[in-house]
C-alpha positions, 0 to 999 in steps of 0.5 A: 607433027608426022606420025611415025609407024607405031608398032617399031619393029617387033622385039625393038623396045622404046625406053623413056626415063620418067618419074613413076608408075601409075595407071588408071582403068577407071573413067571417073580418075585422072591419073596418067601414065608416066613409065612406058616400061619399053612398050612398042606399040600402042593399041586398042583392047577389044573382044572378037565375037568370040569372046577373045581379046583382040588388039587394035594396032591402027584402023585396019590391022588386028593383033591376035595375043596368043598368050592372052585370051580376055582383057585385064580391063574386063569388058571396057573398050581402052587404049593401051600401051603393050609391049609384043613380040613374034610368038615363038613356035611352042606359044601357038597354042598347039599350033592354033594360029588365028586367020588373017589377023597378025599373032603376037605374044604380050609381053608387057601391058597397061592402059592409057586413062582414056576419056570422052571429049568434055562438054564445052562450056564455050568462053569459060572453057578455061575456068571450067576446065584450066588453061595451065601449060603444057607440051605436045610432044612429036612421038608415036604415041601422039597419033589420031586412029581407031576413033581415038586421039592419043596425046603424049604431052610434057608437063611439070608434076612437083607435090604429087597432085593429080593434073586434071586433062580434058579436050573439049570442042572449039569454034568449031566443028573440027576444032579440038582444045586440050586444056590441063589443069595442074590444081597449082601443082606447077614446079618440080620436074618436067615428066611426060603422060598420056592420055587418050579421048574418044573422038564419037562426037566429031561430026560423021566423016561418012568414010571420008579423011577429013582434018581436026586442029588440036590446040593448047596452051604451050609453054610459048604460047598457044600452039596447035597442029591439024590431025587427019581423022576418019570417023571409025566403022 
């Protein structure tokens, strides 16, 4: 599975046909995103010290919006999906342009459901939290960075239910799972999510890149793939 560059060329849109629009800002929901909307970059929303939204691109490289000066999110630290472009001349803000960090104009913006990793309830792991099939899908919005792990995963959504994501701690220390619990809802039509998990209770890689196994139960079977990983500043 190898990670594409994530922000496609700003102005170069990604559009995906899928079912709906739903979105979730709230850890205790499990709704999941389902219509990309053309967005060309995923992200992390965060506050500089000086109150202004800042956009995490991947471990090293801050965006500065221009056209957004605090998180629709309030306070709360989320993975987003935004689309962003090169600010045109009149956008600076009176020519205000921020020091060493890359200026963008968001177009478009909506956070990924974003969850810690689950507790482990070790063999009943599948009872606690299902073992109904699912894909991980090979795009750019599957992609281990700034601390989180974001899955782009296919699935069939049929009547509406809301699926149940969580990712959990294997045999150990550096083995993942991603569990789905469809709550019956297994027909329909195939659509595609994403989800993000925090990954602060991996062991301290201490500045080093070390490897994690994501594993899940596919549609042929178990499957699974390493992520490079390195514990976030």
């Amino acid at each position: 599975m190898k990670k594409t560059l994530k922000l496609l060329g700003i102005g170069l849109v990604v559009f995906t046909t899928i079912i709906s629009l739903q979105s979730c800002l709230k850890d205790n929901d499990d709704d999941y995103y389902y219509y990309y909307n053309g967005a060309n970059a995923l992200v992390t929303l965060k506050t500089s010290s000086k109150g202004h939204l800042l956009l995490q691109l991947d471990d090293s490289t801050l965006l500065y919006p221009v056209n957004m000066s605090t998180s629709p999110y309030g306070s709360k630290e989320v993975r987003a999906l935004v689309r962003i472009r090169d600010p045109k001349d009149n956008e600076l803000n009176n020519g205000i342009v921020a020091d060493g960090l890359r200026n963008v104009y968001v177009t478009w913006i909506d956070s990924v459901r974003t969850k810690p990793i689950a507790r482990s309830y070790g063999l009943k792991n599948d009872s606690a939290y299902g073992k109904d099939p699912l894909d991980v899908l090979n795009s750019w919005m599957t992609v281990v960075e700034d601390g989180y792990l974001t899955v782009n995963f296919r699935t069939y959504f049929g009547d509406g239910t809301v699926h149940v994501l969580n990712l959990v701690k294997g045999s150990s220390p550096y083995e993942l799972v991603l569990h789905q619990d469809a709550k019956g809802d297994n027909g329909g039509r195939l659509g595609d999510g994403i989800i993000a998990f925090r990954l602060d209770s991996l062991p301290d890689t201490n500045g080093k890149i070390d490897t994690f196994t994501l594993k899940w139960n596919s549609y042929d079977g178990e499957r699974s793939h390493q992520f490079k990983y390195r514990t976030r500043k």
